[in-house]
C-alpha positions in Angstrom: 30.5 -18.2 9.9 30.0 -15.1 7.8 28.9 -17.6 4.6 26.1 -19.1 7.0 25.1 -15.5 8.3 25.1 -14.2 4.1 23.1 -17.5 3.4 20.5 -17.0 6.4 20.3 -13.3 5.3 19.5 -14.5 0.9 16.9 -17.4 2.3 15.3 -14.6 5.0 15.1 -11.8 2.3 14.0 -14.7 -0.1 11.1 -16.1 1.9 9.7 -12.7 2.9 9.4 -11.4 -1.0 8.0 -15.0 -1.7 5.3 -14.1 1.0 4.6 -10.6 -0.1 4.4 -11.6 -3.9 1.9 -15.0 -3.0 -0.2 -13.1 -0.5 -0.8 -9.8 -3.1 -1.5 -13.2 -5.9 -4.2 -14.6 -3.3 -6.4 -12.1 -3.1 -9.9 -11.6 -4.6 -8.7 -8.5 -7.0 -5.5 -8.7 -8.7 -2.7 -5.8 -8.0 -3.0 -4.6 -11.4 -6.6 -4.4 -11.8 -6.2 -2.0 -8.5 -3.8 -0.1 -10.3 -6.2 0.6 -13.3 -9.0 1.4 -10.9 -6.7 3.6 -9.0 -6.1 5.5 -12.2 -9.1 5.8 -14.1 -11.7 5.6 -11.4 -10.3 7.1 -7.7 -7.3 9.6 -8.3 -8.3 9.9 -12.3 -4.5 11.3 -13.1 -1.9 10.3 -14.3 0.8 8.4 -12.2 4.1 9.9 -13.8 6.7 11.4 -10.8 4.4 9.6 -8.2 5.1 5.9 -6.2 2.0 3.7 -5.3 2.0 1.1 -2.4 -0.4 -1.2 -1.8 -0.5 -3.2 1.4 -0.7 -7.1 0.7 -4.1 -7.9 2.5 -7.5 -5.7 2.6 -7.7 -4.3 5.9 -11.4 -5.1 7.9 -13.8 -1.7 8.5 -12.4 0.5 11.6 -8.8 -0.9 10.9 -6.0 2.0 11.8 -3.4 3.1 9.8 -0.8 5.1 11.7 1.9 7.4 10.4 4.4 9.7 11.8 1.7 12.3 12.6 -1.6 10.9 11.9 -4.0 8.1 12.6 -6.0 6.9 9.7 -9.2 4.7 10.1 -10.3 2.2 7.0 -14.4 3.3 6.7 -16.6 1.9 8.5 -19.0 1.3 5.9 -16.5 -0.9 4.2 -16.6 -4.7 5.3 -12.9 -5.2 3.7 -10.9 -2.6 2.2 -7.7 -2.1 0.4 -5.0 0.3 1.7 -3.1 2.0 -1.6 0.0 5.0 -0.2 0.6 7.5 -2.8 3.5 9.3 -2.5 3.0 12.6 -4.5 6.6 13.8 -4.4 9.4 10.7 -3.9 12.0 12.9 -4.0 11.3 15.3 -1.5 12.2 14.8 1.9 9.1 14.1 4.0 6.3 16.8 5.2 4.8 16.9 1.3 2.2 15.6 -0.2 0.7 12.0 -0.3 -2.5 10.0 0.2 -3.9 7.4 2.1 -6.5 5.4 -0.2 -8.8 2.8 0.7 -10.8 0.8 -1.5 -13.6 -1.4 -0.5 -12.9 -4.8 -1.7 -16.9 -5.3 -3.0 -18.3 -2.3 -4.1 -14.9 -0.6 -4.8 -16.4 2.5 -3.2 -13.4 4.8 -2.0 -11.7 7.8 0.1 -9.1 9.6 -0.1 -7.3 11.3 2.9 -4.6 13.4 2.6 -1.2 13.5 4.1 2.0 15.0 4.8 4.4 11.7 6.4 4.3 7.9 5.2 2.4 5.2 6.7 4.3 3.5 9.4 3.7 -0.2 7.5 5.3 1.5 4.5 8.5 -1.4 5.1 5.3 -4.4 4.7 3.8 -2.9 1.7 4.2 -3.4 -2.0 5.5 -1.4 -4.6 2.0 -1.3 -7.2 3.6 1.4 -9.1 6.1 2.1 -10.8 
């Protein structure tokens, strides 16, 4: 019974990485290419010390992103819009430092709101850096 459970557990855990991985491959602008334009063109620092997430679908104009405190709205300007978390301090416990980033998928026009707690779809998003 415990093999079968273990089993379930490997294909479950299997499946949903194979679904993370395929939908962040699907979309119209690579992960990497996000993570060069996060760099060089939005936060224009380096990453070292810092984690990126990146959630695996653009989100559509208006879209909320909740976190502990705070409710964060994707611009309404934008039609799509990617939602990069930047954790500015990993290490510390939480009430620091971080950003909620979205990019619009066409004209990769962007803001920048800053936080203090994690996104509450931090568990569905991808690790884009390191």
């Amino acid at each position: 019974m415990r093999c079968m459970y273990l089993t379930f557990c490997m294909v479950f855990l299997a499946m949903r990485y194979s679904f993370a991985v395929s939908a962040a491959v699907q979309t119209d602008y690579p992960p990497q290419s996000l993570l060069q334009l996060l760099k060089e063109h939005v936060l224009m620092e380096a990453l070292d010390g810092k984690i990126v997430y990146i959630l695996n679908q653009p989100l559509h104009a208006n879209s909320l992103v909740t976190s502990w405190q705070d409710t964060y709205s994707v611009p309404g300007q934008f039609e799509r819009a990617w939602f990069i978390f930047v954790d500015d301090l990993p290490n510390a416990n939480w009430e620091h430092a971080c950003r909620y980033v979205f990019i619009d998928v066409e004209t990769k026009k962007y803001t920048i709101e800053q936080g203090r707690t994690p996104p509450t779809v931090l568990g569905d998003m991808i690790l884009l850096y390191p």
